[in-house]
DRENDO-1510 file (C-alpha; in Angstrom, 1 decimal, always signed):
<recs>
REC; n; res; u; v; w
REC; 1; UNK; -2.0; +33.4; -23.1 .
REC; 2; UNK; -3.4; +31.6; -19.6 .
REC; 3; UNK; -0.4; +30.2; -17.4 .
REC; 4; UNK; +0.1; +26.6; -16.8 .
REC; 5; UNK; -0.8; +25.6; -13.8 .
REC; 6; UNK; +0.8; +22.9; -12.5 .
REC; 7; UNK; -0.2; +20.5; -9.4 .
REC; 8; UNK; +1.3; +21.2; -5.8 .
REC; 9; UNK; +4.4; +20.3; -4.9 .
REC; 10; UNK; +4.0; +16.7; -3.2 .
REC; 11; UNK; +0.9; +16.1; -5.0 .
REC; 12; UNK; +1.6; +14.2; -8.3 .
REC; 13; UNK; -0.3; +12.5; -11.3 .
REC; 14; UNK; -0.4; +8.6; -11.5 .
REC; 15; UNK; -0.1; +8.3; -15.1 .
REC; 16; UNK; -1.4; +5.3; -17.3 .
REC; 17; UNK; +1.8; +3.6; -17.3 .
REC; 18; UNK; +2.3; +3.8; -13.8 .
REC; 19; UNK; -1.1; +3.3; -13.1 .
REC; 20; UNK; -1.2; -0.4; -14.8 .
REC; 21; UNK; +1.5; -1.4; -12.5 .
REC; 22; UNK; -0.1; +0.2; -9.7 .
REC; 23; UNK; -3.2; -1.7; -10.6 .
REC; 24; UNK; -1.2; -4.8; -10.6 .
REC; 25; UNK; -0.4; -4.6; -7.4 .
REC; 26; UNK; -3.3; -4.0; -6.0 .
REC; 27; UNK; -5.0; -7.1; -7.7 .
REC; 28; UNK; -2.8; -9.4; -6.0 .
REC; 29; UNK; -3.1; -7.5; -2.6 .
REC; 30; UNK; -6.9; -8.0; -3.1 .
REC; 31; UNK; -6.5; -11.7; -3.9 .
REC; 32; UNK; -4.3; -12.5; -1.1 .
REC; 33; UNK; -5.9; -10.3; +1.7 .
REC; 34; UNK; -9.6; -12.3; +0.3 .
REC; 35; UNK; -7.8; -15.5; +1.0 .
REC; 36; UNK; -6.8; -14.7; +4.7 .
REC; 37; UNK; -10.5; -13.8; +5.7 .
REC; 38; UNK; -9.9; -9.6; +5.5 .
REC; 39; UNK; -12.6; -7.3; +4.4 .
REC; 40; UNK; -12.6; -4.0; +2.7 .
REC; 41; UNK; -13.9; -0.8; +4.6 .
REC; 42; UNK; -14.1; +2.8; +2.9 .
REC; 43; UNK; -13.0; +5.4; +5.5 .
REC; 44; UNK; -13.1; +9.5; +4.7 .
REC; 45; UNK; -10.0; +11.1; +4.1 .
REC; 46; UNK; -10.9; +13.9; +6.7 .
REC; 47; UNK; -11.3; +13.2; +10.3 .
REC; 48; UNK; -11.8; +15.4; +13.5 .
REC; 49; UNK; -8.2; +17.0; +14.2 .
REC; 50; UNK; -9.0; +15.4; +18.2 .
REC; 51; UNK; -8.8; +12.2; +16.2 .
REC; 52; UNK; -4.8; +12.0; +15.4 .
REC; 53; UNK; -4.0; +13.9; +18.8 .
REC; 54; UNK; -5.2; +11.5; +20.9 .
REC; 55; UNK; -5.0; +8.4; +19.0 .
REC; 56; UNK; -1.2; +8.8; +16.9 .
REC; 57; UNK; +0.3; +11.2; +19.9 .
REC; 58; UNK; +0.7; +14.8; +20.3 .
REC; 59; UNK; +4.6; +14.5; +20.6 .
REC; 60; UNK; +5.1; +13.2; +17.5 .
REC; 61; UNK; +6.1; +14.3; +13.9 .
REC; 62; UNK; +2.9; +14.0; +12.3 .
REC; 63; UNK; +0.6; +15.7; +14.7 .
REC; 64; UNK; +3.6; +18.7; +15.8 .
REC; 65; UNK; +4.6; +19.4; +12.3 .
REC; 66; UNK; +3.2; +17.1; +9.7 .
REC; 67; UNK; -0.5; +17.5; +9.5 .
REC; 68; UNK; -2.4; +19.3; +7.3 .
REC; 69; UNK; -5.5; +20.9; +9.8 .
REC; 70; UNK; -7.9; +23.7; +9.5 .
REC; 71; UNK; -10.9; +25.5; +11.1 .
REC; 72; UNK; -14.1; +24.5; +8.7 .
REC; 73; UNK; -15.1; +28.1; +8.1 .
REC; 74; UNK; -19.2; +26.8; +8.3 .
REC; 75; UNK; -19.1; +25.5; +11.9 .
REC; 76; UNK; -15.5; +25.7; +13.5 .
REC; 77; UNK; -15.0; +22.3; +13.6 .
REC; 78; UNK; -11.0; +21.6; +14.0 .
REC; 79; UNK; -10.7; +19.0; +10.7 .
REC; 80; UNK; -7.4; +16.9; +9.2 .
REC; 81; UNK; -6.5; +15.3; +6.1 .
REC; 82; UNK; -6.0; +12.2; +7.8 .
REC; 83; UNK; -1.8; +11.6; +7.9 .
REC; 84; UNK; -2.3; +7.5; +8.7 .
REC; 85; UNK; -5.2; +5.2; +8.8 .
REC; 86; UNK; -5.0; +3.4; +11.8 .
REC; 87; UNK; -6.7; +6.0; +14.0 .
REC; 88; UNK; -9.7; +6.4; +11.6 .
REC; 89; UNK; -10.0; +2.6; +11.5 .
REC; 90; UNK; -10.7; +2.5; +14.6 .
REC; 91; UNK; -12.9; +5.0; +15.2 .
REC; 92; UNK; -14.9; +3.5; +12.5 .
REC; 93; UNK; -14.8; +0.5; +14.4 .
REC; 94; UNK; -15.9; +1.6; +17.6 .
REC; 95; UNK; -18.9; +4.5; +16.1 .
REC; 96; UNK; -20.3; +1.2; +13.9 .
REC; 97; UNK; -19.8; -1.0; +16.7 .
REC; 98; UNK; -18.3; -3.4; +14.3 .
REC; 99; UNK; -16.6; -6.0; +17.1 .
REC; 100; UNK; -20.1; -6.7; +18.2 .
REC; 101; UNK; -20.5; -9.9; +17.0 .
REC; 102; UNK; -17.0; -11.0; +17.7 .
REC; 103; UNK; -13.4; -10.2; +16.4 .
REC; 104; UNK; -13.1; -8.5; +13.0 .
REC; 105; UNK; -10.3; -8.5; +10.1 .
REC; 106; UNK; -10.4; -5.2; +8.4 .
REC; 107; UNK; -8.4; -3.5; +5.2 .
REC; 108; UNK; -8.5; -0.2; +3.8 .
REC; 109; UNK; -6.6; +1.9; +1.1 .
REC; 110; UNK; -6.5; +5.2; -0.7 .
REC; 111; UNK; -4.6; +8.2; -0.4 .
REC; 112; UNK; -3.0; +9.6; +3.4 .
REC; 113; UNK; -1.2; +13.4; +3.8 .
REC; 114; UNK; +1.5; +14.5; +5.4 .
REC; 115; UNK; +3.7; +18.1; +5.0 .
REC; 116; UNK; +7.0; +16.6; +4.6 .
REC; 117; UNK; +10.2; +17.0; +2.6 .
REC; 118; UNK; +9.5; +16.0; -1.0 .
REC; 119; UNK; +12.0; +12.9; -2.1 .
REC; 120; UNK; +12.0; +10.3; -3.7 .
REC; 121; UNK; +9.6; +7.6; -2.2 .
REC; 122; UNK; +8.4; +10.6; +0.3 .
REC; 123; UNK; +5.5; +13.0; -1.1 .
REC; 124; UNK; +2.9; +14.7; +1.0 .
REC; 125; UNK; -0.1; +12.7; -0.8 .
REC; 126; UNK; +1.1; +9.3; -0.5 .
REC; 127; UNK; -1.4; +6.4; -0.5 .
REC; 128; UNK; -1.5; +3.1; +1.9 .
REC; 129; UNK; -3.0; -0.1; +1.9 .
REC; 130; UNK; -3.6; -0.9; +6.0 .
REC; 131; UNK; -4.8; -4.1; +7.5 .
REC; 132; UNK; -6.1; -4.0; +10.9 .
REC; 133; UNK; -7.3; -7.0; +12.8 .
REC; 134; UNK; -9.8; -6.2; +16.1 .
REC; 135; UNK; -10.5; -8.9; +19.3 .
REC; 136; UNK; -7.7; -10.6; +18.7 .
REC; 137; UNK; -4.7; -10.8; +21.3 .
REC; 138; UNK; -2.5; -14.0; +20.2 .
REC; 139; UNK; +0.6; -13.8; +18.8 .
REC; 140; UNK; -0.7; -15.9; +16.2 .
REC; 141; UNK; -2.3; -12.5; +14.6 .
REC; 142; UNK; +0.9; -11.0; +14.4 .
REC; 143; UNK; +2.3; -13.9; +13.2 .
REC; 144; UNK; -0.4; -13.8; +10.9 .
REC; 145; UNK; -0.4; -10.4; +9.1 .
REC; 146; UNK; +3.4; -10.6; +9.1 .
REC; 147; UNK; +3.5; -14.2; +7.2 .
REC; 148; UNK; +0.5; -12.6; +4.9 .
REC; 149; UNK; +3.2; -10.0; +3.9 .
REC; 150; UNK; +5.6; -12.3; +3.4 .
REC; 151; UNK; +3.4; -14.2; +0.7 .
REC; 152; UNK; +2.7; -11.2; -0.6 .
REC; 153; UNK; +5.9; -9.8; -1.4 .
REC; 154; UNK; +7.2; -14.1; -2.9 .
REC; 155; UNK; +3.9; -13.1; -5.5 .
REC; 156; UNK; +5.4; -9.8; -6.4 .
REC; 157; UNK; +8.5; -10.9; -7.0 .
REC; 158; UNK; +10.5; -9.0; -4.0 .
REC; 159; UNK; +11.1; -11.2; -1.4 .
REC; 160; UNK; +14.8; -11.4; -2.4 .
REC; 161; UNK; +15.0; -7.4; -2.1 .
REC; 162; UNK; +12.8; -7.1; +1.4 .
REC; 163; UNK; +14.3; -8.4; +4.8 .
REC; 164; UNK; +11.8; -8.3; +8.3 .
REC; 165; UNK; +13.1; -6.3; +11.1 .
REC; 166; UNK; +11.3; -7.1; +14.4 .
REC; 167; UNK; +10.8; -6.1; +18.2 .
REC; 168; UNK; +9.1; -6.2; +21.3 .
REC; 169; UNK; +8.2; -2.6; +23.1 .
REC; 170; UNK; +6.4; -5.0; +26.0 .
REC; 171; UNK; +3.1; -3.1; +27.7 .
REC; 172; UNK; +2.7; +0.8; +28.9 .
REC; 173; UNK; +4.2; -0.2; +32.4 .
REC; 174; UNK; +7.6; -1.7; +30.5 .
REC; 175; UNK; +7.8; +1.8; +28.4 .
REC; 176; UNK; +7.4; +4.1; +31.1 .
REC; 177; UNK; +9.8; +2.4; +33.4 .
REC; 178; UNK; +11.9; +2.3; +30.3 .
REC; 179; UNK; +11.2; +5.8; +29.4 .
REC; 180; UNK; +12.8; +7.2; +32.5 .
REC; 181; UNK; +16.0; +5.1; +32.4 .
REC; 182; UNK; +16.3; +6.3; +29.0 .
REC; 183; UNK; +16.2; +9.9; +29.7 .
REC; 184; UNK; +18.4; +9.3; +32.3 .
REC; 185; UNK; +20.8; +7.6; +29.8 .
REC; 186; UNK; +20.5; +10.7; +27.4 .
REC; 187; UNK; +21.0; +13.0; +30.0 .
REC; 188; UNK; +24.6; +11.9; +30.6 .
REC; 189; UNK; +25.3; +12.0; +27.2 .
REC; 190; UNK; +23.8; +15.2; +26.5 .
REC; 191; UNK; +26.9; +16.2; +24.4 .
REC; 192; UNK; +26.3; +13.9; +21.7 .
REC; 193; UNK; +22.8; +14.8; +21.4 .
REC; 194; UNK; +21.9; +16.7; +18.3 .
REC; 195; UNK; +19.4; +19.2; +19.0 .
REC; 196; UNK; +16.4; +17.1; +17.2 .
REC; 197; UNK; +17.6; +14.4; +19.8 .
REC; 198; UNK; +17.6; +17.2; +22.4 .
REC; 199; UNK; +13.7; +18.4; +21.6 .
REC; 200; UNK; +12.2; +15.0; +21.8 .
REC; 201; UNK; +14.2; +14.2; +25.4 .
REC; 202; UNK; +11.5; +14.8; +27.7 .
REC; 203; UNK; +8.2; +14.8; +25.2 .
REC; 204; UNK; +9.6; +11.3; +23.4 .
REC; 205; UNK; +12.7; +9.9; +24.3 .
REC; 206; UNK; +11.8; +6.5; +22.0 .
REC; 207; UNK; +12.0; +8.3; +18.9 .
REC; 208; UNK; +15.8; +9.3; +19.2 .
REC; 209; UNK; +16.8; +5.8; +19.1 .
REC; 210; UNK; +15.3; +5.8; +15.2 .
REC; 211; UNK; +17.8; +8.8; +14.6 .
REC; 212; UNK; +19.7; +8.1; +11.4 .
REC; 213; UNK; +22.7; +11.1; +13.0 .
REC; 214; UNK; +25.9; +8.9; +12.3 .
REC; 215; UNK; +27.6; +10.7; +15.2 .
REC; 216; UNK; +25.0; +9.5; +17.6 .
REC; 217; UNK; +25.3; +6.1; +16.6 .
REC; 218; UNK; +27.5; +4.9; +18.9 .
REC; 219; UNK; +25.7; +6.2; +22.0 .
REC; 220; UNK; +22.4; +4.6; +20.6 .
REC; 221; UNK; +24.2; +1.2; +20.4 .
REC; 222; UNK; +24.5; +1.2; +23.4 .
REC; 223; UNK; +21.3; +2.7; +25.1 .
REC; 224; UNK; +19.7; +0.3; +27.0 .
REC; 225; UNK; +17.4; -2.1; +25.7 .
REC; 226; UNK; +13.6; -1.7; +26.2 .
REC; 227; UNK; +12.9; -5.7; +25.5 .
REC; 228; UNK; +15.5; -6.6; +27.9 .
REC; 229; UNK; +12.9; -5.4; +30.6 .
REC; 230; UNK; +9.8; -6.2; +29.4 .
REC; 231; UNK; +7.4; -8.1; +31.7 .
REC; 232; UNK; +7.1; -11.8; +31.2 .
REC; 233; UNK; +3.9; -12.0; +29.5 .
REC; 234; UNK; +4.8; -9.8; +26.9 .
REC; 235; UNK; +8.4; -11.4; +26.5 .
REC; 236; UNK; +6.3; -15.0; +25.9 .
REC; 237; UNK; +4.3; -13.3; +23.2 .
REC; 238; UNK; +7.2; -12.0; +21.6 .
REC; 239; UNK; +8.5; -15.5; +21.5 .
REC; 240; UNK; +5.5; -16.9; +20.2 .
REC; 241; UNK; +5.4; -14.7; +17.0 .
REC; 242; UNK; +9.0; -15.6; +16.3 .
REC; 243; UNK; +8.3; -19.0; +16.7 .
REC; 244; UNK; +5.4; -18.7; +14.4 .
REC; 245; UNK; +7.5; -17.1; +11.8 .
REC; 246; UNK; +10.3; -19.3; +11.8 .
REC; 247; UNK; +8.0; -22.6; +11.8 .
REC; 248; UNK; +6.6; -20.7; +9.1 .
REC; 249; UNK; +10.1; -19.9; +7.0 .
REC; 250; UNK; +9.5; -16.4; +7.3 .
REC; 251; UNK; +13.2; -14.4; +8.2 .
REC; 252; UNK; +13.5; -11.9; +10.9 .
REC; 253; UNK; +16.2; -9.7; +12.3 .
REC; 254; UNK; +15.6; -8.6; +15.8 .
REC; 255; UNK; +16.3; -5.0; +16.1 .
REC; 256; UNK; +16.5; -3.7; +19.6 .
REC; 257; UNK; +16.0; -0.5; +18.8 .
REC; 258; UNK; +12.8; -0.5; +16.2 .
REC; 259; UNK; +10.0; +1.0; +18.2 .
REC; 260; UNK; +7.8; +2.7; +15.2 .
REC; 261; UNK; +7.3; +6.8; +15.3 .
REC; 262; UNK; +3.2; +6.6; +16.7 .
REC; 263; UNK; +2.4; +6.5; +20.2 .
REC; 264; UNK; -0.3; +3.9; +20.2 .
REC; 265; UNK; +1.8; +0.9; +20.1 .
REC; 266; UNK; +3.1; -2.2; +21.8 .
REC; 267; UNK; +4.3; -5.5; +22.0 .
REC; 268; UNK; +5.1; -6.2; +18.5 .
REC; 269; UNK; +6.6; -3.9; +16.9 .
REC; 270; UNK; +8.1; -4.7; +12.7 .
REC; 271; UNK; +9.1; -2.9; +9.6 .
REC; 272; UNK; +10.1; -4.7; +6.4 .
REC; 273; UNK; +13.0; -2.9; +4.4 .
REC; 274; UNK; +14.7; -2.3; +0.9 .
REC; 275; UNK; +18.0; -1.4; +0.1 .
REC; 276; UNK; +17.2; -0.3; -2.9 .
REC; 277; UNK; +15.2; +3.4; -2.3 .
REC; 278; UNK; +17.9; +5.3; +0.1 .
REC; 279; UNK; +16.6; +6.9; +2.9 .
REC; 280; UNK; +13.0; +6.2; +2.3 .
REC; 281; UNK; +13.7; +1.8; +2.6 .
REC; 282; UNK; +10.8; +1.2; +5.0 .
REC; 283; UNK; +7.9; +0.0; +2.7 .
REC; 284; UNK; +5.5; -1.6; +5.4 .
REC; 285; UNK; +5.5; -1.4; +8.9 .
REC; 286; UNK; +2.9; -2.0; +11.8 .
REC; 287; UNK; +2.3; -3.5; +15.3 .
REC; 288; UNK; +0.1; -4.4; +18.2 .
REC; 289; UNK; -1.7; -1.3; +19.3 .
REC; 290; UNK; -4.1; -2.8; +22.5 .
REC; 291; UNK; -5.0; +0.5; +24.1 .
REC; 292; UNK; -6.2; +2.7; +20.9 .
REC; 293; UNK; -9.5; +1.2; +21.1 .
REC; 294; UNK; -10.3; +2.1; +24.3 .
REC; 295; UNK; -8.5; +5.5; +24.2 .
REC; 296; UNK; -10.7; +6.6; +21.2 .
REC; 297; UNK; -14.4; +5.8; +22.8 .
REC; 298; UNK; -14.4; +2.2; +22.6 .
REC; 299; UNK; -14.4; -1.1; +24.7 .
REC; 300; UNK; -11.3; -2.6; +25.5 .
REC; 301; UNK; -10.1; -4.5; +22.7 .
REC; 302; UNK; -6.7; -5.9; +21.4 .
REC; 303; UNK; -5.9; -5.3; +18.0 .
REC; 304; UNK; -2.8; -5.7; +15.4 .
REC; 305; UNK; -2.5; -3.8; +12.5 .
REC; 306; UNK; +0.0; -2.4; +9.5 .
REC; 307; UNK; +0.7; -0.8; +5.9 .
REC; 308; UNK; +2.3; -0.6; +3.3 .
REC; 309; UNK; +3.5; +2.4; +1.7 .
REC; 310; UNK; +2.3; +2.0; -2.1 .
REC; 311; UNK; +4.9; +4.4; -4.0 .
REC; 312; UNK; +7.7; +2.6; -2.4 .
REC; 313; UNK; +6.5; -0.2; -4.0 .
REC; 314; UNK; +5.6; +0.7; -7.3 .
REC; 315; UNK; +8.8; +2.3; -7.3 .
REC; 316; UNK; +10.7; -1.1; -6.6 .
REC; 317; UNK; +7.8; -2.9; -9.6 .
REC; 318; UNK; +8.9; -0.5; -12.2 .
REC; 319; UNK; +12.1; -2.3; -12.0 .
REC; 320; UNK; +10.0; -5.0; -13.3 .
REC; 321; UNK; +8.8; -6.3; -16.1 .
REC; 322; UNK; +5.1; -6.3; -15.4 .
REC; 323; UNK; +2.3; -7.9; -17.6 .
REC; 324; UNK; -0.5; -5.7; -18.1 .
REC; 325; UNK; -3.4; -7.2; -17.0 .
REC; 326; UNK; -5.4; -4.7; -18.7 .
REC; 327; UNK; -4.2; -4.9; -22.9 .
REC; 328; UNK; -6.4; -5.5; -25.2 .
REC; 329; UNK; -7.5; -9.3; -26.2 .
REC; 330; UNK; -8.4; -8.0; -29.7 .
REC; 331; UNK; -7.7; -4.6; -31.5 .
REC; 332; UNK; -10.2; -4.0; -34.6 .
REC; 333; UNK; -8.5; -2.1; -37.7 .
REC; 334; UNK; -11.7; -0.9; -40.0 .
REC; 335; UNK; -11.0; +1.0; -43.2 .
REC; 336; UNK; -14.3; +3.6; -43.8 .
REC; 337; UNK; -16.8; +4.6; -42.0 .
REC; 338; UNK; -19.3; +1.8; -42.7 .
REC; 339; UNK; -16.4; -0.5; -41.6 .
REC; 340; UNK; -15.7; +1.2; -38.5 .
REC; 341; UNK; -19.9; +0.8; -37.8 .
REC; 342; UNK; -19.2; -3.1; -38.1 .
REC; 343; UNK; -16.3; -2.9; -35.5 .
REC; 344; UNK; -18.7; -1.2; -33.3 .
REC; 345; UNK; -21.3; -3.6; -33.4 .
REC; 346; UNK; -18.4; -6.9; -33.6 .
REC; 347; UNK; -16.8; -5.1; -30.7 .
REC; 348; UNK; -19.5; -5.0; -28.3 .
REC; 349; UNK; -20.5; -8.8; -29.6 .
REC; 350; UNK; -17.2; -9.6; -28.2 .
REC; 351; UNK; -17.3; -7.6; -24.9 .
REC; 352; UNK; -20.9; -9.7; -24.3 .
REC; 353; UNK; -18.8; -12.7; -24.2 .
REC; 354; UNK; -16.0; -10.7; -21.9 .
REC; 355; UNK; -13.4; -10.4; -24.3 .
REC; 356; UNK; -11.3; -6.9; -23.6 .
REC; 357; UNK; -12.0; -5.0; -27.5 .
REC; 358; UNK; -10.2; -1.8; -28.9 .
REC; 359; UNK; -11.4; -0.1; -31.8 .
REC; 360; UNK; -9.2; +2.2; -33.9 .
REC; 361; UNK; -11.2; +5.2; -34.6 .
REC; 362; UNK; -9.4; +7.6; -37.0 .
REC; 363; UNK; -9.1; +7.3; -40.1 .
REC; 364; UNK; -5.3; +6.4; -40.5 .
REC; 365; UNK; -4.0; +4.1; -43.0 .
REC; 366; UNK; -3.7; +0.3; -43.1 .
REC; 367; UNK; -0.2; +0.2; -42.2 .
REC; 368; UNK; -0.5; +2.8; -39.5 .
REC; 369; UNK; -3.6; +1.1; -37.7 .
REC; 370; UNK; -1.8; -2.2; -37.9 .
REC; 371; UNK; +1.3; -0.8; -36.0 .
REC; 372; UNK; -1.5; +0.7; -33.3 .
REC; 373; UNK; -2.7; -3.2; -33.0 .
REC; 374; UNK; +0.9; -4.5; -32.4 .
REC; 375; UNK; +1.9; -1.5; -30.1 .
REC; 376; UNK; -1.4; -2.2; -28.0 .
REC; 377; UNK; -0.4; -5.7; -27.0 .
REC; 378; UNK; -3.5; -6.6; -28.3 .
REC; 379; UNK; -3.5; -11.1; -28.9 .
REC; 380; UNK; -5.3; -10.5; -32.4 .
REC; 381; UNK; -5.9; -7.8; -34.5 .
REC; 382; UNK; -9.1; -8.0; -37.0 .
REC; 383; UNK; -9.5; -6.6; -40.1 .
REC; 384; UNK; -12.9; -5.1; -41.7 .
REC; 385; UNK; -12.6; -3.1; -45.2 .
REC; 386; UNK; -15.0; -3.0; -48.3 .
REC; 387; UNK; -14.3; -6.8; -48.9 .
REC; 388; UNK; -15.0; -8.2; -45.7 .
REC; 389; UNK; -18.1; -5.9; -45.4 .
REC; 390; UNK; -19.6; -7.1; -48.5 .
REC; 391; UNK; -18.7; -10.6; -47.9 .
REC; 392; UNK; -19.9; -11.0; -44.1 .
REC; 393; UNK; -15.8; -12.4; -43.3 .
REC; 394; UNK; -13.8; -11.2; -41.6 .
REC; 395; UNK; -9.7; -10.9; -41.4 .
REC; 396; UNK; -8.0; -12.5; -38.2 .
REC; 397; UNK; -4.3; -11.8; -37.9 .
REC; 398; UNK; -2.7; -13.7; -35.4 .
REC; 399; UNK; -0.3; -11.0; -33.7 .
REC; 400; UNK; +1.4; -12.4; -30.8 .
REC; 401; UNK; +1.6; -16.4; -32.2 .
REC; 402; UNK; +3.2; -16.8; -35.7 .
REC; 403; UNK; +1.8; -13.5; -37.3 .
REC; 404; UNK; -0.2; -15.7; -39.7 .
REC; 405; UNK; -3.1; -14.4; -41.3 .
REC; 406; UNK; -6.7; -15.8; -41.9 .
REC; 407; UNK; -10.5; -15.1; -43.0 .
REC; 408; UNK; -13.6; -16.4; -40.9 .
REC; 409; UNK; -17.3; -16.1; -40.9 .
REC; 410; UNK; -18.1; -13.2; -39.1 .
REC; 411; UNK; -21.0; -16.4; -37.1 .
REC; 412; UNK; -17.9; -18.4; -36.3 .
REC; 413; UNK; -15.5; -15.0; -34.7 .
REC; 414; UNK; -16.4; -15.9; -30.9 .
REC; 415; UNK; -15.5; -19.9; -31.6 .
REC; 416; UNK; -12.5; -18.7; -32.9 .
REC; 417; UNK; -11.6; -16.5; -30.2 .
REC; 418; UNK; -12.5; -19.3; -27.9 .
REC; 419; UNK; -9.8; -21.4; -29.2 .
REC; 420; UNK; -6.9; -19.0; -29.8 .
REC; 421; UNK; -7.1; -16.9; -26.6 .
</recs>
C-alpha cells in the first residue's frame, strides 16, 4: 500500500466551501477597488533575494528568520518566495516605468510566504490582497485607501468587529533622532528587557515597542513618543488624514506606539483590528513608504500603500451566513440516458442565455436526484423522463418559491426562466 502524503505543514487546501466564501470576498474587493480608480497588476511569486533586503529591511523578522531563499542551482542566482508584496510592486513599477505618464493606483493579490509558527490566522502560505498608490504625496491618499477599507469592511458585514488604529512615524530624520533616544531609553531599563527586546536594541529598537511581553508593558507605556517629535510638515499631514477621516465618519484610535514591523515606512502608519482571532487580530495594515522607490532603482516618488491578510478574513466570514454567488440557477433531474441527452442539449440552451445549469449525471432515482436539486440551492429544478421526451414538455418545479409544480413547452423554457428568476 503507497503512504499518504499529506501537504506541508503551513501549506493548506482551500476547499469548495471555503473557497465560495473566499470568492465572495474577493468579488466585492474587485467591485470596490474598480470604483476608486485601482488597477490590477500580476506580479511573480519569486523575486531576487536583494529585493526584500533592501527594500523590507535586513533587521527585521522576515528577511533574518522568515524567508524562504535559495541558490537556483542553473545560474546561482540568490531567489525568494516573496514574504510581502510591497517590494515587488514597486520594482514592477520602476523596471516598466509605470509612473511615466503620471501617478498610478495599483492592486495585486495571490499567495505570499513566510516560515513562521503555524496558528490559527498565521500559516506560512498566506495570501494578500495589496493596494499601492504611486506619485501621490497628499494626505488625501491616505485618507483615501484608509476610507476605501472602511467601505469595504460596512459591505462585508464587519465594521462593527474592526476598529482603525493610527500613527504618524514623521520622515527618516524624526526616526533616527528618535531612534537614538530610544536606545538610550532601553538602555536604562535594560532589566526589563526580554532578550528578544534585547536582540533588536541596536539593529531595530522600533520593533520592541510592538512587543506583546506583559512584563514589559509598563516600560513601553512610557517610552517616549516618536510623533511627539516629528517635524512639522509631517505632523500637518498627520493632521490632514485625521481630518479626512473624521469629515469622512471613519473612527480612529491614535496609537503612539504602532510603527508597522518593515523598514520602508513613514508618515502614516495604520492597522485595522479584530478581537475576535487572538493573537493574530491585525487583518490589514499599511502606510506611506516615500523612500522605497528610489531605494530600489527608481526616481523619487511618494507612494502609500496596504493589505489585507485574506485568511483572517475569511476566518471572521465563516461566522457568516454567506450567499453563494456561485449555486446553481437551475438543476436538471433526467431519468435514462436519452433524457439525460436532452438535459445536455436544454442545459447548454440555457447557459447561451447565461443562466448557471447543473445536470445530474448518474443514474440515481427520482427521489434521490430531486434531494441533489434541493441540496444544490438550485432556484428550479427541471424534470425530463420518457413523458416529457415524447411529448417535447417539460416539468418545472419551483424549489425555492412555493414548491409548486408545472409543465411547459420545451420553446417557451427560457421565457419562463426570464420571469421566475
Amino acid at each position: 500500500m503507497v503512504n499518504k502524503i499529506n501537504s506541508i505543514k503551513g501549506f493548506y487546501d482551500v476547499e469548495p466551501d471555503r473557497q465560495k466564501i473566499w470568492r465572495h470576498f474577493e468579488s466585492i474587493c474587485l467591485s470596490i477597488f474598480d470604483q476608486y480608480g485601482f488597477e490590477e497588476i500580476g506580479l511573480p511569486i519569486i523575486e531576487s533575494t536583494d529585493l526584500f533586503e533592501a527594500g523590507v529591511g535586513t533587521h527585521t523578522d522576515i528577511v533574518e528568520k522568515e524567508m524562504y531563499s535559495w541558490t537556483d542551482k542553473l545560474n546561482d542566482d540568490k531567489l525568494t518566495l516573496r514574504p510581502e508584496g510591497t517590494a515587488g510592486c514597486v520594482r514592477a513599477v520602476v523596471q516598466g516605468s509605470l509612473t511615466y505618464n503620471g501617478p498610478i493606483k495599483l492592486f495585486y493579490r495571490g499567495p505570499m510566504f513566510r516560515h513562521e509558527n503555524v496558528q490559527k490566522g498565521r500559516q506560512r502560505q498566506f495570501h494578500q490582497l495589496g493596494i499601492e498608490s504611486f506619485g501621490f504625496g497628499e494626505a488625501s491618499s491616505d485618507a483615501e485607501q484608509i476610507i476605501m477599507l472602511s467601505r469595504l469592511w460596512k459591505k462585508l458585514g464587519l465594521d462593527k468587529e474592526i476598529y482603525l488604529e493610527i500613527n504618524s512615524i514623521g520622515d527618516a530624520v524624526d526616526r533616527e533622532e528618535y531612534r537614538k533616544e530610544l536606545i538610550q531609553y532601553f538602555e536604562k531599563n535594560i532589566d526589563v528587557l526580554d532578550d528578544e527586546a534585547k536582540r533588536r536594541l541596536y539593529e531595530n529598537p522600533l520593533r520592541i515597542l510592538d512587543s506583546k511581553n506583559p512584563k514589559m508593558q509598563d516600560m513601553l507605556d512610557k517610552a517616549p513618543k516618536l510623533i511627539d517629535s516629528i517635524n512639522e510638515e509631517a505632523n500637518n499631514h498627520f493632521k490632514s488624514v485625521c481630518q479626512i477621516l473624521t469629515d469622512n465618519q471613519v473612527n480612529f484610535k491614535l496609537n503612539k506606539r504602532l510603527v508597522r514591523g518593515l523598514d520602508y515606512y513613514n508618515r502614516t502608519v495604520f492597522e485595522w483590528i479584530t478581537s475576535g482571532l487572538g493573537s493574530q487580530g491585525t487583518v490589514a495594515g499599511g502606510g506611506r513608504y516615500d523612500y522605497l522607490v528610489e531605494k530600489l532603482g527608481g526616481k523619487p516618488t511618494k507612494a502609500c500603500g496596504f493589505a489585507i491578510g485574506i485568511e483572517r478574513i475569511i476566518l471572521l466570514l465563516e461566522k457568516r451566513s454567506i450567499q453563494n454567488s456561485i449555486q446553481s440557477d437551475v438543476y436538471i433531474v433526467n431519468l435514462g440516458n436519452e433524457s439525460r441527452n436532452k438535459a445536455f442539449m436544454i442545459a447548454e440552451l440555457l447557459r447561451d442565455n447565461d443562466y448557471k445549469v447543473s445536470v445530474n449525471l448518474d443514474s440515481g432515482s427520482f427521489k434521490s436526484q430531486m434531494k441533489k436539486a434541493d441540496k444544490s440551492n438550485a432556484k428550479i429544478a427541471l424534470i425530463i423522463g420518457e413523458d416529457e421526451l415524447k411529448n417535447k414538455h417539460i416539468k418545472v418545479k419551483l424549489i425555492r418559491q412555493d414548491g409548486s409544480q408545472t409543465e411547459i413547452k420545451e420553446n417557451g423554457l427560457v421565457d419562463f426562466l426570464k420571469k421566475n428568476i
